[in-house]
C-alpha positions in Angstrom: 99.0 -38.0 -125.2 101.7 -35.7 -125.5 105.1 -36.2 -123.6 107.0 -33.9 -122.1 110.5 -33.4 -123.1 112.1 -34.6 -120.5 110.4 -38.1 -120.8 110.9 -38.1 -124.4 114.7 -37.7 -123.7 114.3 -40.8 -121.5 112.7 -43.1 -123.5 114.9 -42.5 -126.4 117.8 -42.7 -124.1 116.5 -45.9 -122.6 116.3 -47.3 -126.1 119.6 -46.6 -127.1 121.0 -48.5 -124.0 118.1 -51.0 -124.4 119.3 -52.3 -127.7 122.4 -52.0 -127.3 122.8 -54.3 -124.1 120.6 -56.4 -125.7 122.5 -57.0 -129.0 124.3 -60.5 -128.4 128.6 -60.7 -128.9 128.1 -62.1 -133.2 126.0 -58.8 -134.0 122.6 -60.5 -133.7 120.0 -58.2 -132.1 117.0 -60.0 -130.4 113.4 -59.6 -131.0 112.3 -59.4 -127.8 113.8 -61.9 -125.0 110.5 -61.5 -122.8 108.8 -63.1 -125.2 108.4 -67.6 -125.3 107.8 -67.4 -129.1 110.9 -64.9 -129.7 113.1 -65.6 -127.6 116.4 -66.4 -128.7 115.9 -65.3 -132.1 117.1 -62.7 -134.7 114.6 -61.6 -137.8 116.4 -60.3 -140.7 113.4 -57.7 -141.0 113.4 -56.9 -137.9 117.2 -56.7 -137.2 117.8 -54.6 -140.1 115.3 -52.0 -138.9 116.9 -52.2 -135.9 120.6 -51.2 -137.0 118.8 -48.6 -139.6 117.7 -46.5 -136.5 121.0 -47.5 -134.4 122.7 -46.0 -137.6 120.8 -42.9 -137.2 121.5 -42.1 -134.3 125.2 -42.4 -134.5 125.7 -45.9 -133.1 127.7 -46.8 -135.7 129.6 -49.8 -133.9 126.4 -51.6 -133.1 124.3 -51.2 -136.2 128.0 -52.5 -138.4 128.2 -55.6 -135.9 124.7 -56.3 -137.2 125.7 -56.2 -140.8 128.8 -57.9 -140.0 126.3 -60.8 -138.8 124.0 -60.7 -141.3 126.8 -61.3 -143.9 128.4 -64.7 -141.6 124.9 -65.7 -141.3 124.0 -65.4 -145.2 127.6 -66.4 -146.7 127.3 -69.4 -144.3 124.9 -71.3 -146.7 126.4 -70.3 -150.0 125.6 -73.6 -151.0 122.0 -73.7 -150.5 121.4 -70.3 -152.5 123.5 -71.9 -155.3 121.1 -74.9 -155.3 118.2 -72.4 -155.0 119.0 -70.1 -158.2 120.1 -73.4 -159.8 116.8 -75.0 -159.6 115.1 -71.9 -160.8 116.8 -71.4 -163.2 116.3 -75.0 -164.5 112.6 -74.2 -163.7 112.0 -76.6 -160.9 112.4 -73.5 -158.1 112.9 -75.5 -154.9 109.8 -76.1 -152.3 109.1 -73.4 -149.9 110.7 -75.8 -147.0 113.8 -75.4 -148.8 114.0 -72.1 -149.4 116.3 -69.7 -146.4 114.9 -68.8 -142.9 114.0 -65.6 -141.9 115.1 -65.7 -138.5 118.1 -67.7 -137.3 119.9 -68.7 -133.7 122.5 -65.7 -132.4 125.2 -67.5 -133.6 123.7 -68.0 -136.8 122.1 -71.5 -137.1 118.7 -72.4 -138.3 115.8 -72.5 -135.6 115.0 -76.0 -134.4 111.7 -75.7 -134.0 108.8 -74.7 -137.0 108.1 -71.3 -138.0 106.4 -69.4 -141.1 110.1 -69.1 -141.9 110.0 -68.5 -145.7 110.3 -65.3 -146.1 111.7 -62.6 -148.7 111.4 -58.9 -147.4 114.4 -59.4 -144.8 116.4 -60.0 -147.6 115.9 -56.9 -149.4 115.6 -55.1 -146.1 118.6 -56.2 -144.9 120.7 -54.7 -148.5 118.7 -51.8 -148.0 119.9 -50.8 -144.8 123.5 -52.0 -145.0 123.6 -49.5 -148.2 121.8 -46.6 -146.5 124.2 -47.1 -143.4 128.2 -47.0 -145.1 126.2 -44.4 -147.2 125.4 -42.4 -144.2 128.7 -43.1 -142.6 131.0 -42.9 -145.3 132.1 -46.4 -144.8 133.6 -48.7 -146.9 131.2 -52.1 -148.3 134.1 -54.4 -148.7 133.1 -56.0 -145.7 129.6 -56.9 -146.9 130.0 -57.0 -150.5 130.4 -60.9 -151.1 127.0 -61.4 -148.7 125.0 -58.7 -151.2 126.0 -60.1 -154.2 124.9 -63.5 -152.7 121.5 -61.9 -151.7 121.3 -60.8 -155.0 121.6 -64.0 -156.8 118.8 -65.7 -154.3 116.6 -62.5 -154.8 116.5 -61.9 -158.5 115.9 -66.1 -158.9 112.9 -65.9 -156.0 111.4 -62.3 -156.1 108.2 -63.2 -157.6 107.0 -66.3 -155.5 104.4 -66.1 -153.0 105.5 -66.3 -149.2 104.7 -65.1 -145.4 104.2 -61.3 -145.1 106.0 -59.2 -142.5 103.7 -60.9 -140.1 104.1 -64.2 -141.0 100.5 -64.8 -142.5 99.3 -65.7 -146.0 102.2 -67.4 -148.0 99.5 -67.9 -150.8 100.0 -64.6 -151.7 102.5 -62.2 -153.0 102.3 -59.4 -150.6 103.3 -55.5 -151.3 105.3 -54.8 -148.3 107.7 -57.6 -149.2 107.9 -56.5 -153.0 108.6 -53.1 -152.1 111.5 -54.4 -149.7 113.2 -56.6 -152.6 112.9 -53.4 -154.8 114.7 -51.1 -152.2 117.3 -54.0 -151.4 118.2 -54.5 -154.6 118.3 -51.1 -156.2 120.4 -50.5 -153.1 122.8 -53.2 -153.9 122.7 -51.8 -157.5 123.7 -48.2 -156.5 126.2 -49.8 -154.2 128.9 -50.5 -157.3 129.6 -53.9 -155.5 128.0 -55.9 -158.1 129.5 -56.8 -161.5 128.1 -55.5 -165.0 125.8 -58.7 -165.1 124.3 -59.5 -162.2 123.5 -55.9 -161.8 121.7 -56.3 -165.2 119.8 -59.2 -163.5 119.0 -56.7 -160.6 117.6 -54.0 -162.5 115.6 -56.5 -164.6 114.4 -57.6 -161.1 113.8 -54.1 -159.6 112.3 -53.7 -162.9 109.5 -56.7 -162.8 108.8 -55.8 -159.2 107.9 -52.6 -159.8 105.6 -52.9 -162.8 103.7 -56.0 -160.9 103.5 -53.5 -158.0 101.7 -51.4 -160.3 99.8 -53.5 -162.5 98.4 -56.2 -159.4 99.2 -54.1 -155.9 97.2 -51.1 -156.1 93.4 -50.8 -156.1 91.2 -47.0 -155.7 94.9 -45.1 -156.3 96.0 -46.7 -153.6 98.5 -49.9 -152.2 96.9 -52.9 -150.9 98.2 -55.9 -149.1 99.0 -58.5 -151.4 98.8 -58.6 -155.2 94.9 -58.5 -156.7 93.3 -57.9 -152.9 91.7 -54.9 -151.4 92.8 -54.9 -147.8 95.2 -52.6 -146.6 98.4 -53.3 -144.3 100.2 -50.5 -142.2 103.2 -51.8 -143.6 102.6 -50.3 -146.9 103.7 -46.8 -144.8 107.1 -48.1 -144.7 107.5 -47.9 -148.9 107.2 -44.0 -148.7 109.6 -43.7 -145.8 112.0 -44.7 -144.9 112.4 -47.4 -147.9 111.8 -45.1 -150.1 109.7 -47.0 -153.0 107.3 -44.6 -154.0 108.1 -40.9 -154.2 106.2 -39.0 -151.4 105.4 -36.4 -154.0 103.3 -39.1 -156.1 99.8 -39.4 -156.2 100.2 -43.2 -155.1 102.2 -42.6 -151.7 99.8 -39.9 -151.0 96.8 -42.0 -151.4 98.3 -44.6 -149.7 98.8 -42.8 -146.7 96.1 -41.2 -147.2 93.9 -44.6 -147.1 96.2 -45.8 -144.3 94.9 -43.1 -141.8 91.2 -43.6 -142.7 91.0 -47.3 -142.3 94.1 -48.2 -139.4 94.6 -45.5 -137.5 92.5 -45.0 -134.3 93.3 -42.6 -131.8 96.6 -42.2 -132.7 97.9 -45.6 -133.0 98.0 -47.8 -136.6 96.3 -51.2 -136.7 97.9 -54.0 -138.7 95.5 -54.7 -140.9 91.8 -55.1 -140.2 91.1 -58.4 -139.9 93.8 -58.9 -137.5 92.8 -60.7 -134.7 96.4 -61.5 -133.0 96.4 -60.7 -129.1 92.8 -59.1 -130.2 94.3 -57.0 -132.8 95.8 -53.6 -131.2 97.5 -51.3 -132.4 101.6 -51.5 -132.7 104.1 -48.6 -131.9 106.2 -49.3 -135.0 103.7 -49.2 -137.5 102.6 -45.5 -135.7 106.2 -45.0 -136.5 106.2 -45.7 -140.1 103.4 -43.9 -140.4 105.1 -40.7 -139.1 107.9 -41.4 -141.3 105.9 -41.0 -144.2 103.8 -38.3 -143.0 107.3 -36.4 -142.4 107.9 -37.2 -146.3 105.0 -35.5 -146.9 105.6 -32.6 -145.6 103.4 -32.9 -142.8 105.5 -32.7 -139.9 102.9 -31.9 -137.2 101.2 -35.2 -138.3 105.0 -37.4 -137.8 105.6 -35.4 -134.3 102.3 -37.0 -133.3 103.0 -40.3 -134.3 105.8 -40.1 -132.0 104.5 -38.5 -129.3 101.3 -41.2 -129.3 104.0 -44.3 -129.8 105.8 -42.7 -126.9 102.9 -42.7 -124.9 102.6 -46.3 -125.1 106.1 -47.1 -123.3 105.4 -48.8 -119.3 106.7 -46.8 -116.6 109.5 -48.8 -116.6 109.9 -47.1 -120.4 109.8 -49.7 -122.3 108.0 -50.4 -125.4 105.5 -53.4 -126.5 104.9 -54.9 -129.9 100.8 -53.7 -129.5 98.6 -52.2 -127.2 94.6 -52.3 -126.0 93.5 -49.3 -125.1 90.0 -50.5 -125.4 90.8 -50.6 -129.4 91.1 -54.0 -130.0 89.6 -55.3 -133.7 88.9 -58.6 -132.3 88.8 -58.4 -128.7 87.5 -62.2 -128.0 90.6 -63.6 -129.5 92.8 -61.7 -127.0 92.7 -64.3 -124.5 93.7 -67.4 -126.4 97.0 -65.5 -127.3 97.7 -64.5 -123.3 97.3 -68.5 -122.6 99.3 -69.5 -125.2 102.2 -67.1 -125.2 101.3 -64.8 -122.4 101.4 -61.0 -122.1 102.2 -58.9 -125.4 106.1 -58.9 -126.3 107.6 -55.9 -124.1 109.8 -54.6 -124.5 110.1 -55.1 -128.4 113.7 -53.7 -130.1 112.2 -53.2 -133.1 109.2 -50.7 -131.3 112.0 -49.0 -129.4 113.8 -48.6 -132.6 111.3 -47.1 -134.6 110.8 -44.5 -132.1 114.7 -43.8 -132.4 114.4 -43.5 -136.1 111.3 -41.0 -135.8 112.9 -39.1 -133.9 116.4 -38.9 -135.7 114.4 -38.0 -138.7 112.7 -35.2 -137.0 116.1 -34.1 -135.6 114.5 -34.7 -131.9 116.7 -35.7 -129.2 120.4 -36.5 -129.5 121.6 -38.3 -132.8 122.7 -37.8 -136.2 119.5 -37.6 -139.0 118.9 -39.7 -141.3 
């Protein structure tokens, strides 16, 4: 489904001025405000893939009001990370309904209603990004440093407990994507030169342990799987080539694990979830089409990334925005479509982080207007 030029130009123009009319006064970017079951929310994960793409693209302003939030939001319960590391250190690591949120009001608060909120990947995510954007900008981590160094201290006591994946699912296991988030958000804060001589010693042991269980527990045939001692695959695991940069692209495990990705998730252009995924019927999602292209560019195979665009591109509604999945007549489980649509309705569109991806495709490409990567 390839696009012309001229409606590429639009949609990426569109989701520049999409996200950032959308991004609230403290920072906070929403999920998708068309949405029941998002609305009025902020995702660390989501949010710092956001304001990674902003930051490509030379929005500099928006994508630093998101870290700016991110750091109010996380220094704001200083308390309750010093009573999480506390309690693991003491070996009595606090109940998973103690542990942080992964998504919080606009101003900052806790949700008030219940969520799969215990989650870990934002965290590193969110280090990741902030890293990778005064890196790209030549800016100045002051602002942030306090808020790393307390995301450091709650990841390196927490890493290696189970919790929700990226989709909110399975906090039984310990899933790849989120390992390979803490490992890029906390060598990031490492390289950063904000932490002190021992809790960057902590970090690396941390970055250290993460990467060996990867290994050891997290890959099966050569390739990543979906959470530790499993078999399925996730199209999340694209992200840990590029642009987190976990695995070198070069390596006989990134290439297998794209490798694998495209033979068992991607249909027609588009990148499945995972394939027992029966959410809205299972479709396939924009971002993850994304991600893939961002790892297929890593591997050299830039014909591959440009259609990964071009098909996530094709998914936008004439009004040009972007939805979190589409049909297509693709759907894994297509009788469980129709108990989502009554319970939350239509398929979040548009979704920020969809349009956002697209940006960060693109910037890495060096299509459309922007600064790369």
């Amino acid at each position: 489904m390839a696009l012309a030029t001229t409606d590429l130009g639009g949609l990426l123009a569109r989701s520049r001025d999409l996200i950032r009319s959308a991004q609230r006064p403290s920072g906070a970017y929403p999920a998708s405000e068309a949405f029941p079951a998002y609305r009025g929310y902020c995702w660390l994960r989501d949010g710092s893939f956001i304001a990674d793409a902003m930051s490509s693209v030379g929005e500099v302003d928006s994508a630093g009001a998101f870290f700016d939030w991110c750091a109010a939001t996380i220094e704001a319960r200083r308390e309750e990370i010093g009573q999480i590391v506390a309690a693991a250190r003491a070996g009595r690591p606090l109940p998973d309904r103690d542990m942080l949120p992964t998504r919080f009001r606009f101003d900052g608060r806790d949700g008030d209603d219940d969520w799969w909120d215990f989650q870990l990947d934002g965290y590193g995510t969110w280090m990741w990004a902030v890293v990778a954007h005064a890196r790209r900008h030549s800016l100045d981590l002051t602002p942030w440093a306090d808020a790393l160094r307390l995301t450091v201290d709650y990841l390196v006591s927490s890493w290696s407990r189970p919790c929700f994946d990226w989709w909110e699912e399975h906090d039984e296991h310990v899933h790849v994507s989120t390992l390979g988030c803490v490992i890029a958000g906390l060598r990031a804060a490492i390289d950063s030169g904000v932490l002190g001589p021992d809790q960057a010693v902590l970090a690396a042991d941390a970055v250290h342990g993460a990467r060996n269980l990867l290994r050891a527990r997290g890959v099966r045939d050569g390739h990543l799987v979906k959470w530790l001692d499993g078999d399925a695959l996730d199209g999340s695991l694209a992200a840990l080539v590029c642009p987190l940069e976990v695995l070198d692209p070069i390596s006989p495990l990134a290439v297998s694990t794209i490798a694998a990705i495209e033979s068992e998730l991607l249909a027609d252009g588009g990148v499945y979830r995972f394939r027992a995924d029966t959410f809205y019927g299972g479709g396939r999602w924009p971002l993850l089409t994304c991600f893939l292209g961002l790892a297929r560019h890593a591997l050299g195979d830039r014909d591959g990334a440009v259609a990964c665009l071009e098909w996530a591109a094709g998914t936008a509604t004439p009004e040009r925005d972007l939805p979190e999945q589409v049909d297509g007549g693709l759907l894994l489980a297509p009788a469980q479509r129709q108990e989502w649509l009554e319970r939350w309705g239509s398929v979040a569109t548009p979704l920020l982080w969809s349009h956002a991806m697209v940006l960060r495709l693109a910037a890495d490409l060096g299509i459309g207007e922007g600064s790369p990567r």
